[in-house]
N, CA, C and O of each residue as an XYZ file, in Angstrom:
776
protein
N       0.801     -1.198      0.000
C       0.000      0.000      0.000
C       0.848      1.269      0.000
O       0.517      2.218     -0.711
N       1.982      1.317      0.813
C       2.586      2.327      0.950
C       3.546      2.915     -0.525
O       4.014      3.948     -1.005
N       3.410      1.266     -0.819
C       4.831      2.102     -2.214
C       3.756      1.858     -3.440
O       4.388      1.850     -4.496
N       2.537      1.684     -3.629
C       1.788      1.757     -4.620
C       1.361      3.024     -5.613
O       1.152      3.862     -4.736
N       1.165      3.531     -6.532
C       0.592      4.998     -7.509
C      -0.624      5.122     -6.881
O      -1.061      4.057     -6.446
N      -1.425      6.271     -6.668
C      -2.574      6.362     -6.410
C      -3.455      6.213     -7.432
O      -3.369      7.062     -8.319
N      -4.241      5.407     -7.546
C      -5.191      5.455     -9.014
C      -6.411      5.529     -8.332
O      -6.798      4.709     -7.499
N      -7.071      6.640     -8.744
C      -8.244      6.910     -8.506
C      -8.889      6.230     -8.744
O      -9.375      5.856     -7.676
N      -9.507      5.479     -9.871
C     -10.736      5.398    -11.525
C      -9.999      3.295    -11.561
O      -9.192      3.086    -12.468
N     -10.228      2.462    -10.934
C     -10.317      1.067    -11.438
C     -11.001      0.926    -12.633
O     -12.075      0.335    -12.522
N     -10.581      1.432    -14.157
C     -11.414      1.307    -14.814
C     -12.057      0.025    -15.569
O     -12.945      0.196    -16.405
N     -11.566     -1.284    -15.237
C     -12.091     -2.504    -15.593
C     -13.672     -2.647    -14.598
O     -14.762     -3.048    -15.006
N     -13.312     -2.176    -13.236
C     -14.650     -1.959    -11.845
C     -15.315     -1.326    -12.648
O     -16.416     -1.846    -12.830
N     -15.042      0.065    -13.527
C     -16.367      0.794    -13.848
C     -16.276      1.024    -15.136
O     -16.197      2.164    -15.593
N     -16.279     -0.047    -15.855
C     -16.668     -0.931    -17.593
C     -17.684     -1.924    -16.889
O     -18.888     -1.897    -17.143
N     -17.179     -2.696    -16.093
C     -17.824     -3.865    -15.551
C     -19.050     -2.951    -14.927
O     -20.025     -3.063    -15.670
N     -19.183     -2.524    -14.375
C     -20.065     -1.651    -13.171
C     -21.137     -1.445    -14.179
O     -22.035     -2.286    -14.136
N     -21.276     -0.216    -15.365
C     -21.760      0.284    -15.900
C     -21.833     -1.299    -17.310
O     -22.900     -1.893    -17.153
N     -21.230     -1.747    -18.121
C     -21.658     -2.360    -19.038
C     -21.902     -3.858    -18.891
O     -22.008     -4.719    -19.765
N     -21.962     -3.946    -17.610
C     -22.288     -5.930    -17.534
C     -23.923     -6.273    -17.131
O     -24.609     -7.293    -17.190
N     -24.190     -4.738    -16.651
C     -25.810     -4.746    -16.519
C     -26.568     -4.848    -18.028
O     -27.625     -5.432    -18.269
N     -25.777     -4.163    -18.893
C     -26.392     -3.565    -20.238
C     -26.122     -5.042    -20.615
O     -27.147     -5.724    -20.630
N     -25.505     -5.390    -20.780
C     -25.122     -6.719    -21.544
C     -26.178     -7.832    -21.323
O     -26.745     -8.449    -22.225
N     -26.396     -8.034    -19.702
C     -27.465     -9.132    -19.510
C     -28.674     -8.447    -19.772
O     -29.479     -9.215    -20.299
N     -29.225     -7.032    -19.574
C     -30.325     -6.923    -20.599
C     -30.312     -7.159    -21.626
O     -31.065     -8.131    -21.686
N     -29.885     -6.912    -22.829
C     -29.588     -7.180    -24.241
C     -29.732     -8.391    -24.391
O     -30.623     -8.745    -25.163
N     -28.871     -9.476    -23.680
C     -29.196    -11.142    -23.794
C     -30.615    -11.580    -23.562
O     -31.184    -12.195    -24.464
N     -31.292    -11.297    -22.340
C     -32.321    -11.515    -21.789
C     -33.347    -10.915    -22.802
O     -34.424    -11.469    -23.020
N     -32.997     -9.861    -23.355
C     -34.537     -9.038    -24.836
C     -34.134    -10.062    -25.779
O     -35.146    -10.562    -26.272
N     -32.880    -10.670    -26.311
C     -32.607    -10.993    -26.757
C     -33.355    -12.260    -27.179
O     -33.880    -12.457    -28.275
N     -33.303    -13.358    -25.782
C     -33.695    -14.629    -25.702
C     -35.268    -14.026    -25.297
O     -36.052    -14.824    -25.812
N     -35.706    -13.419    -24.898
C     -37.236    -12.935    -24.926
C     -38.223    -12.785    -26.434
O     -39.417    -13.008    -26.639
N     -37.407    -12.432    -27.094
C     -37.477    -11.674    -28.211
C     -37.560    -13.354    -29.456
O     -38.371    -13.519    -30.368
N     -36.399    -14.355    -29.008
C     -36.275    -15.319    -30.024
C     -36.934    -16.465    -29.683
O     -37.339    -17.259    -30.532
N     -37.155    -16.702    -27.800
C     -37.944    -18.280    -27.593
C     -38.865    -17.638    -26.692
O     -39.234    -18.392    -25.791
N     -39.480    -16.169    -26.648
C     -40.545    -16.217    -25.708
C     -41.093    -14.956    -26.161
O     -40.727    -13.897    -25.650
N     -41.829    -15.000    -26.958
C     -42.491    -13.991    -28.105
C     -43.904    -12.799    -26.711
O     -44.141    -11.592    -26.675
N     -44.301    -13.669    -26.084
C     -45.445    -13.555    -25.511
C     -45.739    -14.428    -24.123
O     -45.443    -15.621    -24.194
N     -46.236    -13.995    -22.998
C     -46.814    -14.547    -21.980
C     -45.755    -13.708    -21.150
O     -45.107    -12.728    -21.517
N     -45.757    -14.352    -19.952
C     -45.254    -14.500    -18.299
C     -43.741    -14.240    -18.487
O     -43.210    -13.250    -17.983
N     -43.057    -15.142    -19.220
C     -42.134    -15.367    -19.289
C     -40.916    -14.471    -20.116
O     -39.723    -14.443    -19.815
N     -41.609    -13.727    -21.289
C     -41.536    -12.524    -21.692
C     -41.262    -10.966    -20.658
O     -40.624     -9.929    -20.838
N     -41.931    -11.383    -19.805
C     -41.922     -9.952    -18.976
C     -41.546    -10.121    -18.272
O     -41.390     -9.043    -17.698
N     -40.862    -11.510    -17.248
C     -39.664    -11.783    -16.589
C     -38.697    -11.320    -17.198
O     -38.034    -10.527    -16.529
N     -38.267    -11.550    -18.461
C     -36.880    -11.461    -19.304
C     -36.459    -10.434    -19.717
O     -35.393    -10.101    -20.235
N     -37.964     -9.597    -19.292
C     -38.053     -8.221    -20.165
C     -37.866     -7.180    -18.932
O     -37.333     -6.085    -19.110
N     -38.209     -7.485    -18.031
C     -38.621     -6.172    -17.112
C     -37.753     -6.466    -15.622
O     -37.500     -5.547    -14.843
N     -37.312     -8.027    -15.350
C     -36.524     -8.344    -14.440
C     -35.062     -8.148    -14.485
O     -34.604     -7.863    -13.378
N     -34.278     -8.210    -15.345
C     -33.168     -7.142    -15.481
C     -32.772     -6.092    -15.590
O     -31.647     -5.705    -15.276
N     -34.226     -5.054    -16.366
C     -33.687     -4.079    -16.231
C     -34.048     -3.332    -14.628
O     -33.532     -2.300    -14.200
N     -35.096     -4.206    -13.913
C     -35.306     -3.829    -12.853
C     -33.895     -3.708    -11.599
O     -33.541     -2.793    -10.855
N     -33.437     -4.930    -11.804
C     -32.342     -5.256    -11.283
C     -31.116     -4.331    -11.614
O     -30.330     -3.766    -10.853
N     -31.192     -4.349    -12.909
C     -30.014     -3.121    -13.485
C     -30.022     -2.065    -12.991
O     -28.944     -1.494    -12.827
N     -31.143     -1.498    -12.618
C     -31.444     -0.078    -11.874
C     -31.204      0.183    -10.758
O     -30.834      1.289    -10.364
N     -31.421     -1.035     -9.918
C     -31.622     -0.978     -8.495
C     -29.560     -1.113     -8.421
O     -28.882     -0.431     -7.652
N     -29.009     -2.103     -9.379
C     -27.760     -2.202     -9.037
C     -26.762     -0.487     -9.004
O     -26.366      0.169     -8.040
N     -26.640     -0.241    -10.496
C     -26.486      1.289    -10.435
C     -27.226      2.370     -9.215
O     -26.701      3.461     -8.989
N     -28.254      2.008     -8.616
C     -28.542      3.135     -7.703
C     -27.747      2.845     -6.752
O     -26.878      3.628     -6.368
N     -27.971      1.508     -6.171
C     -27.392      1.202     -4.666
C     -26.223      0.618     -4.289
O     -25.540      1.026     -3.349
N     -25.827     -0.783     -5.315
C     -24.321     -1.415     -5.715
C     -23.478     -0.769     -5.717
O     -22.717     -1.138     -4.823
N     -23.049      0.184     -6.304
C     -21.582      0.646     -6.265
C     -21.404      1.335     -4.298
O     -20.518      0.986     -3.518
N     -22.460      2.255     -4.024
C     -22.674      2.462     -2.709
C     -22.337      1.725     -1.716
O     -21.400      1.885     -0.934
N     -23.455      0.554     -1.772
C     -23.098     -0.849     -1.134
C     -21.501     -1.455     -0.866
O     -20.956     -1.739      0.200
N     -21.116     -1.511     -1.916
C     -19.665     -1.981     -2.032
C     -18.400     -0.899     -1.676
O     -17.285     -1.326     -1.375
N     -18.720      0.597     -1.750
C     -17.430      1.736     -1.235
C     -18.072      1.704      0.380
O     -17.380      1.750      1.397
N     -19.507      1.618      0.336
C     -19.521      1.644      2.162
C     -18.941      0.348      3.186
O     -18.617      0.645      4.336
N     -18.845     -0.858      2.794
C     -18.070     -1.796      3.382
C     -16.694     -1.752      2.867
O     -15.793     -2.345      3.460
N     -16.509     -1.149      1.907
C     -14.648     -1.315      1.845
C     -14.090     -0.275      2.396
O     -12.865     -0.186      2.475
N     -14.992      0.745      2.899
C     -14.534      1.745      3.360
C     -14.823      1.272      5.018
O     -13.752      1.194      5.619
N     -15.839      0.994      5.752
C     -15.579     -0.101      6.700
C     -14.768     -0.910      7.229
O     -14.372     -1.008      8.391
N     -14.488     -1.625      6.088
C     -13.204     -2.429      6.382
C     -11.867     -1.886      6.331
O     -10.965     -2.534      6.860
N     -11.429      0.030      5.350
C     -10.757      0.235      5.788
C      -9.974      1.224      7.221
O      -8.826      1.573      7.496
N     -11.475      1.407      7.923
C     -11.462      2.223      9.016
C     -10.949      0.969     10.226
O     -10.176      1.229     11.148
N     -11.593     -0.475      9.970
C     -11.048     -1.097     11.116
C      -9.698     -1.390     10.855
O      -8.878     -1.182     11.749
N      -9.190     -2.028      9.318
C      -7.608     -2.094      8.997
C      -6.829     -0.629      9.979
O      -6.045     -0.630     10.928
N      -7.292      0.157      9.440
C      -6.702      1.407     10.233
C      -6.204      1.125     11.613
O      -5.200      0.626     12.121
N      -7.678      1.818     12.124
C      -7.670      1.308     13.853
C      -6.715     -0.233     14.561
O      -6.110     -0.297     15.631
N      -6.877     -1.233     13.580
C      -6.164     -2.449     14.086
C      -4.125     -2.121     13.765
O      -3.134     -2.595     14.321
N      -4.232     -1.454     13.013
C      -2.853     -1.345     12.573
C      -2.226     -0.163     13.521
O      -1.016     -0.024     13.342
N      -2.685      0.535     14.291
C      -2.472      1.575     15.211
C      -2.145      3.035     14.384
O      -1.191      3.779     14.610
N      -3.386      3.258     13.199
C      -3.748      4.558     12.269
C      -4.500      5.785     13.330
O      -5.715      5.893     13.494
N      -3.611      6.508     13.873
C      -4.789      7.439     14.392
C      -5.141      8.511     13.717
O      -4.557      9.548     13.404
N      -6.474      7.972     13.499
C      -7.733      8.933     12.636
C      -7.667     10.481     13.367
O      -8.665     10.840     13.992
N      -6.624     11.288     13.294
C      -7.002     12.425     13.641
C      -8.096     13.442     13.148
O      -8.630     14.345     13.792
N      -8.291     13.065     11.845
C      -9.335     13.798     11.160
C      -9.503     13.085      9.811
O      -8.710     13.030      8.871
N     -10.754     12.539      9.947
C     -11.538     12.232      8.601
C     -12.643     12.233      7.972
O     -13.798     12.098      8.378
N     -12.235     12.389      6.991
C     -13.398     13.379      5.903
C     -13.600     12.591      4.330
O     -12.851     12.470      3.360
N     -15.257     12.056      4.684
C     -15.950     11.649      4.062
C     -16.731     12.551      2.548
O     -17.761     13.224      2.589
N     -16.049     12.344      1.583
C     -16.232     13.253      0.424
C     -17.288     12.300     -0.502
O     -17.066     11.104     -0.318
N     -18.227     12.532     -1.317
C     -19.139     11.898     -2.172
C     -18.567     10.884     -2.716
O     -19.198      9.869     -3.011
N     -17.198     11.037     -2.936
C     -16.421      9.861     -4.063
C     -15.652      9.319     -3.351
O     -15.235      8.186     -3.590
N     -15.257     10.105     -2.190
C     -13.537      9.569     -1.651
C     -13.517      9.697      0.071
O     -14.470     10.089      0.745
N     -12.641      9.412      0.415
C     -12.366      9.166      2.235
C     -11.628      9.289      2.181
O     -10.957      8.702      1.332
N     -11.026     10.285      3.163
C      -9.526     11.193      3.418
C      -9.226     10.761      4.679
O     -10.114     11.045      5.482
N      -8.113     10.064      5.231
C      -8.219     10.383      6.751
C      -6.709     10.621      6.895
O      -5.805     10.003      6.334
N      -6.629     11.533      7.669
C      -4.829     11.627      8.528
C      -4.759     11.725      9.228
O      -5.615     12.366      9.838
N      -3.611     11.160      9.895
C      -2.428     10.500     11.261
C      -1.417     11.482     11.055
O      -0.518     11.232     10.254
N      -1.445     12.790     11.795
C      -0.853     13.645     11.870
C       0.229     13.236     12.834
O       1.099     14.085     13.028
N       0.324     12.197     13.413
C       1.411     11.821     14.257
C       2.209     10.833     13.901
O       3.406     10.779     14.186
N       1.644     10.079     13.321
C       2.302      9.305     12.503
C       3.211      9.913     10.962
O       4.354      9.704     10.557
N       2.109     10.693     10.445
C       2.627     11.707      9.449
C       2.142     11.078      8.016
O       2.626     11.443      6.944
N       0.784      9.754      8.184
C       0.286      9.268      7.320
C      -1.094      9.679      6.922
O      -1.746     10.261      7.789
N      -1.750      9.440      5.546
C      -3.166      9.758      5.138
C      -3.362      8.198      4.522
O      -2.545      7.614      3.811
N      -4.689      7.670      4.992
C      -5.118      7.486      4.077
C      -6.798      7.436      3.146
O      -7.837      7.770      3.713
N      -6.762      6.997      1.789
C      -7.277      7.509      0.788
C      -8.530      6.175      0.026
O      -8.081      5.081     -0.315
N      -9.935      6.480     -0.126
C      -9.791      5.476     -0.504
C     -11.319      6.253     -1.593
O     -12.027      7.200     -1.250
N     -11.400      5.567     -2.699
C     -12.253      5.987     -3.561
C     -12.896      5.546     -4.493
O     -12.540      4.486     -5.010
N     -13.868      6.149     -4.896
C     -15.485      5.477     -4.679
C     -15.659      4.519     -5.745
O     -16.327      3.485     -5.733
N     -14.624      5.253     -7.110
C     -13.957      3.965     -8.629
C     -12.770      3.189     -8.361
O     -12.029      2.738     -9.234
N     -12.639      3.069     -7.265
C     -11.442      1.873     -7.064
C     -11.599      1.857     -5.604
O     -10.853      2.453     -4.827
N     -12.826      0.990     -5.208
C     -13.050      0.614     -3.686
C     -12.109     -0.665     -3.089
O     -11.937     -0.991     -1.915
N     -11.484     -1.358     -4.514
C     -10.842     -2.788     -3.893
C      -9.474     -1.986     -3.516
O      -8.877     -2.676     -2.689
N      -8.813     -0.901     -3.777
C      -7.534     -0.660     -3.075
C      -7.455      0.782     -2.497
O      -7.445      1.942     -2.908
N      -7.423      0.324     -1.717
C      -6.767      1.592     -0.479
C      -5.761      1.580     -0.137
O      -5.041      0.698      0.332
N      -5.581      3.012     -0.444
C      -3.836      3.547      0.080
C      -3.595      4.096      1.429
O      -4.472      4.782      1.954
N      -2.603      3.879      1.969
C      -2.141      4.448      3.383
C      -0.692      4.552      2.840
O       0.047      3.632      2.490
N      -0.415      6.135      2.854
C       0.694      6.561      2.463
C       1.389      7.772      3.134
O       0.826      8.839      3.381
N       2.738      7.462      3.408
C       3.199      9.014      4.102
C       2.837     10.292      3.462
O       2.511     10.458      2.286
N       2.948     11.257      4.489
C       2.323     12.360      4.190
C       3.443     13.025      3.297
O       3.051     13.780      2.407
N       4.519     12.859      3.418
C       5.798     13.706      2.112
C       5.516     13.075      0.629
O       6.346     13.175     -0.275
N       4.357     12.469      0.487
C       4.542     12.050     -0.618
C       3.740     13.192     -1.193
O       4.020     13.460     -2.361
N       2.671     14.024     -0.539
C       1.810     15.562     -0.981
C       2.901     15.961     -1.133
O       4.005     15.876     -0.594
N       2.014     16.837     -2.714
C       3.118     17.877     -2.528
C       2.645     18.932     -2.546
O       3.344     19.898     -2.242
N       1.336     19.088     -2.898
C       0.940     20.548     -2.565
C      -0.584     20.709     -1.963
O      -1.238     19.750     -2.373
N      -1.428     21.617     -1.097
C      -2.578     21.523     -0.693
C      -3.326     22.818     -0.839
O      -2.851     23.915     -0.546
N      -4.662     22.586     -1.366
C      -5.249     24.231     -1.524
C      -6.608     23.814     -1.190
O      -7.023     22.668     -1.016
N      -7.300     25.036     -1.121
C      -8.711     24.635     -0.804
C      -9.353     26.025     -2.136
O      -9.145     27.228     -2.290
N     -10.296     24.819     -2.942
C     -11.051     25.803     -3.925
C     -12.478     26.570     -3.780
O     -13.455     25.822     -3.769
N     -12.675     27.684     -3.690
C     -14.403     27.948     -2.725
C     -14.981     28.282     -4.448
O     -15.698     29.256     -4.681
N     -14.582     27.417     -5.423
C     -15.473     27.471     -6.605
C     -16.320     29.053     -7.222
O     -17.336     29.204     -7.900
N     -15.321     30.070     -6.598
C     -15.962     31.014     -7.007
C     -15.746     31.511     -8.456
O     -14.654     31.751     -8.971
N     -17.138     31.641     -9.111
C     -17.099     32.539    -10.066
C     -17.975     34.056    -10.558
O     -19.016     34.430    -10.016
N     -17.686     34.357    -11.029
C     -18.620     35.960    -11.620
C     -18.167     36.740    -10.842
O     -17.436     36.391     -9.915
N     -18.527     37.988    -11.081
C     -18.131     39.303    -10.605
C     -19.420     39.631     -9.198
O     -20.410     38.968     -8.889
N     -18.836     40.981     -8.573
C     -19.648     41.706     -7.894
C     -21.004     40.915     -7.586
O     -20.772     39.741     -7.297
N     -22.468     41.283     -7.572
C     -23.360     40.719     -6.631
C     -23.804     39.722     -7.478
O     -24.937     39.246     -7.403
N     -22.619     39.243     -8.611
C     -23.512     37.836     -9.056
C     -22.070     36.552     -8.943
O     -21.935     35.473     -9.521
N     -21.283     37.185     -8.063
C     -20.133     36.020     -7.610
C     -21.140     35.063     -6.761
O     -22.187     35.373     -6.193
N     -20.501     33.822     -6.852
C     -21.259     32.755     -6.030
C     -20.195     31.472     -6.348
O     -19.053     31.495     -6.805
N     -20.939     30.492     -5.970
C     -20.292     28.995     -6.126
C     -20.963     27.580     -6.173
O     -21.213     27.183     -5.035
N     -21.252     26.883     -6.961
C     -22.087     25.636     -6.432
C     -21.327     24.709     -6.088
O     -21.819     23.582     -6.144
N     -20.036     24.823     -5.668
C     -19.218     23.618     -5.153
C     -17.936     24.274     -4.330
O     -17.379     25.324     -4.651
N     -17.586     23.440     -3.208
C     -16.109     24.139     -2.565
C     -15.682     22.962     -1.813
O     -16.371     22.163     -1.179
N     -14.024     23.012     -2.059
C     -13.786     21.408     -1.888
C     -12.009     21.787     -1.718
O     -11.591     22.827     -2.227
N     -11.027     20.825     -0.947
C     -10.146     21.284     -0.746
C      -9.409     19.736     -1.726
O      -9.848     18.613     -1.979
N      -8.217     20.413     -2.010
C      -7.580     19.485     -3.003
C      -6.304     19.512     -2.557
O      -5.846     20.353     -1.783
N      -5.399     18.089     -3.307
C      -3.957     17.718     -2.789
C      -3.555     17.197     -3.788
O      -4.367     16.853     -4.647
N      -2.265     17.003     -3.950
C      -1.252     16.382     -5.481
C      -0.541     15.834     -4.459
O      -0.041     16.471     -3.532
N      -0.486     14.513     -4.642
C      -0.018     13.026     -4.196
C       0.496     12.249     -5.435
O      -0.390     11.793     -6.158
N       1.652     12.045     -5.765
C       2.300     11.241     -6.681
C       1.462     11.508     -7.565
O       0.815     10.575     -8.042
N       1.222     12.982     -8.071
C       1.345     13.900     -9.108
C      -0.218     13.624    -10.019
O      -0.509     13.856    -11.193
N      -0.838     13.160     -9.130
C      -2.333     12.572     -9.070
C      -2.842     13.673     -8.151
O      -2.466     13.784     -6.984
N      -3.720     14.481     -8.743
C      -4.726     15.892     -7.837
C      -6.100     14.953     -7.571
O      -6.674     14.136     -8.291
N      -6.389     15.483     -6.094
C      -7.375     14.504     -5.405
C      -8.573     15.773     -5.198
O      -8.336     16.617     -4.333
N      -9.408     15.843     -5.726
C     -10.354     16.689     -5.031
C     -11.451     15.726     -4.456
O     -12.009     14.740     -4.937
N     -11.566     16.435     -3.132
C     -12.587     16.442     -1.976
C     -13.548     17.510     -1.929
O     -13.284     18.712     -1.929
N     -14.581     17.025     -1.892
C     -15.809     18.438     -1.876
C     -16.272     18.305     -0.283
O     -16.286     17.333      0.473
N     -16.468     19.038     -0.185
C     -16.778     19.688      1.286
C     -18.063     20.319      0.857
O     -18.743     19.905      1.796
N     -19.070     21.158     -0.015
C     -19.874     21.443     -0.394
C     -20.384     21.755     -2.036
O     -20.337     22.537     -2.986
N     -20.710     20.937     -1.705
C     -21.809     20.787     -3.562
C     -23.522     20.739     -3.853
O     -24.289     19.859     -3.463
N     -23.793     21.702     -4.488
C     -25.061     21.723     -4.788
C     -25.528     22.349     -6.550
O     -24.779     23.026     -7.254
N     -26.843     21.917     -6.905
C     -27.281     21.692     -8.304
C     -27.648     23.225     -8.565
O     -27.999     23.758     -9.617
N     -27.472     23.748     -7.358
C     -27.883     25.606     -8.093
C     -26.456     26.309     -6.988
O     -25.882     25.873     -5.990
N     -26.301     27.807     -7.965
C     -24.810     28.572     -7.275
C     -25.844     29.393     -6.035
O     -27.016     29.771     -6.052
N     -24.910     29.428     -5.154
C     -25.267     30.116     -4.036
C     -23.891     31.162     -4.024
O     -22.742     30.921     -4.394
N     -24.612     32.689     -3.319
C     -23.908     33.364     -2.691
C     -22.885     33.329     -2.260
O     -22.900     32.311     -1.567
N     -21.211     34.107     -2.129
C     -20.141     33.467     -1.283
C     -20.246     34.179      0.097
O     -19.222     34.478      0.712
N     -21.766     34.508      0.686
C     -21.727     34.591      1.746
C     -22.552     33.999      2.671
O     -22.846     34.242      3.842
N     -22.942     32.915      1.626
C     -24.056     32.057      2.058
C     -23.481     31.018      3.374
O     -22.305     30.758      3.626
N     -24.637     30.562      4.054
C     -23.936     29.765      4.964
C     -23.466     28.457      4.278
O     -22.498     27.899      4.794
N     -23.808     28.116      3.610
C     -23.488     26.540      3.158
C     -22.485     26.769      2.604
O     -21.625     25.939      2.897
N     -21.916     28.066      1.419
C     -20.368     28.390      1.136
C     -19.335     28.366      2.162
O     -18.305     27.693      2.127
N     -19.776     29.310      3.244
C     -18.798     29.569      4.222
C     -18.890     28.549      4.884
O     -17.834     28.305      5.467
N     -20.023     27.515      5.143
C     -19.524     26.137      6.255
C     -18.357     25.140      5.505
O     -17.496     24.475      6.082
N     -18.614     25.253      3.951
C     -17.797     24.371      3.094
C     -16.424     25.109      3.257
O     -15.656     24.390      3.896
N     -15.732     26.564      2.817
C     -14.790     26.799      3.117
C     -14.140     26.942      4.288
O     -13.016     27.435      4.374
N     -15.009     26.395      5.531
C     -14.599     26.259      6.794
C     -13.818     24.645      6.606
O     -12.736     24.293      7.075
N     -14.573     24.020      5.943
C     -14.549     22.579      6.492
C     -13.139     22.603      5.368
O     -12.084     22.243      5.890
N     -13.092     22.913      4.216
C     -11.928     22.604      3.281
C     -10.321     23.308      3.859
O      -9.166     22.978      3.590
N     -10.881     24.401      4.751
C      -9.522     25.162      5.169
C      -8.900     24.504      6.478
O      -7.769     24.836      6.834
N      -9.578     23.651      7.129
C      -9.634     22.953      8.069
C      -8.862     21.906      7.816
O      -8.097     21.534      8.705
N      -8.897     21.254      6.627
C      -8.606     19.602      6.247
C      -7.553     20.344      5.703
O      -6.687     19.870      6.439
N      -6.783     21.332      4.819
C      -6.084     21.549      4.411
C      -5.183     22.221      5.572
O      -3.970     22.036      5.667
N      -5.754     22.822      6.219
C      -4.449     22.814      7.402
C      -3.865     21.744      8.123
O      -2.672     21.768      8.424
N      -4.844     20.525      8.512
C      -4.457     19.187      8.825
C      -3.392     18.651      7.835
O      -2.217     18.718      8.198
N      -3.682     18.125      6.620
C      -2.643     17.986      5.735
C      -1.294     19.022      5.641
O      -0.154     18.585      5.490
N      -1.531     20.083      5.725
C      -0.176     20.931      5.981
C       0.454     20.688      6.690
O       1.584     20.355      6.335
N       0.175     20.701      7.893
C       0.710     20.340      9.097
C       1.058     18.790      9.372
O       2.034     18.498     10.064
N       0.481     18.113      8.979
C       0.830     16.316      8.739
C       2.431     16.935      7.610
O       3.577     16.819      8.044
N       2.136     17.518      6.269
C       3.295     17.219      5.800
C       4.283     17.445      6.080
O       5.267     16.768      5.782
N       4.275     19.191      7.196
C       5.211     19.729      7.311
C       6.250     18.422      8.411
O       7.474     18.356      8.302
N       5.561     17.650      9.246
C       5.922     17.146     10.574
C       7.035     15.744      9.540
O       8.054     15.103      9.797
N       5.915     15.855      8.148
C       6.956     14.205      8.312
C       8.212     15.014      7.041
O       8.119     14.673      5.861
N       8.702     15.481      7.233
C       9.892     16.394      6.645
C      10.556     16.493      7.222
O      11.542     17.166      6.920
């Protein structure tokens, strides 16, 4: 884990993820379509995969980053990782051992490997408050603090939403609280293991 590249994106997990559902529909219309023209058995073949297909894409990939991410909070804890601060992002899980001088990383297109890696391997940390436009129409619909780790940029959102808000809104300023926060943790983790 420690001397591994960070790869975000398992992209065989999410070919498989996204096109192995499509595939057994297609077979199933397929064989619906050539030995079951009509009846019962038709609308099993027809409507039971893609039912399944749906439910997998909504909840499956979820399902599977929330127990590997489980399993890597107890790996942690059993290995003597102290979670000084961790932060649960839509895609990814940040945690650092500011005493140790380790993070680790684990994310939401590559749930089978998690990294636990020294903190000198960052090399740089910022926090973005997504602002754009001018004067009283500046705002942001996202603010998220980011890191370059073996030259791989990790963004973490701390606040995201489907319409721009104000940058004096509370949900801006709780997000650039929470991103300036995690980015001082990481600063301070890197500066220590130097």
């Amino acid at each position: 884990m420690e001397s591994s590249k960070v790869k975000k994106i398992n992209y065989l997990y999410l070919i498989g993820y996204i096109i192995v559902p499509i595939v057994i529909c297609a077979i199933c219309f397929e064989a619906s379509y050539l030995f079951f023209p009509e009846g019962i058995m038709a609308v099993v073949l027809l409507m039971g995969p893609s039912i399944l297909s749906f439910v997998w894409w909504v909840f499956g990939g979820k399902f599977i980053y929330n127990s590997k991410r489980k399993e890597l909070e107890k790996k942690l804890d059993e290995d003597g990782f102290k979670r000084m601060q961790t932060f649960y992002g839509t895609g990814n899980m940040v945690s650092v051992d500011s005493e140790n001088c380790k993070i680790a990383i684990l994310f939401f297109w590559n749930p089978f490997e998690s990294y636990i890696l020294p903190t000198s391997r960052i090399s740089k940390v910022w926090t973005d408050d997504g602002k754009s436009g001018a004067g009283f129409m500046a705002g942001s619909s996202r603010v998220s603090f980011l890191f370059i780790i073996d030259e791989i940029k990790v963004r973490v959102n701390t606040f995201t939403s489907n319409q721009r808000w104000r940058m004096d809104s509370d949900y801006i300023l709780e997000g650039i609280s929470k991103a300036d926060m995690m980015v001082e943790v990481l600063e301070k983790a890197k500066s220590m293991a130097k």
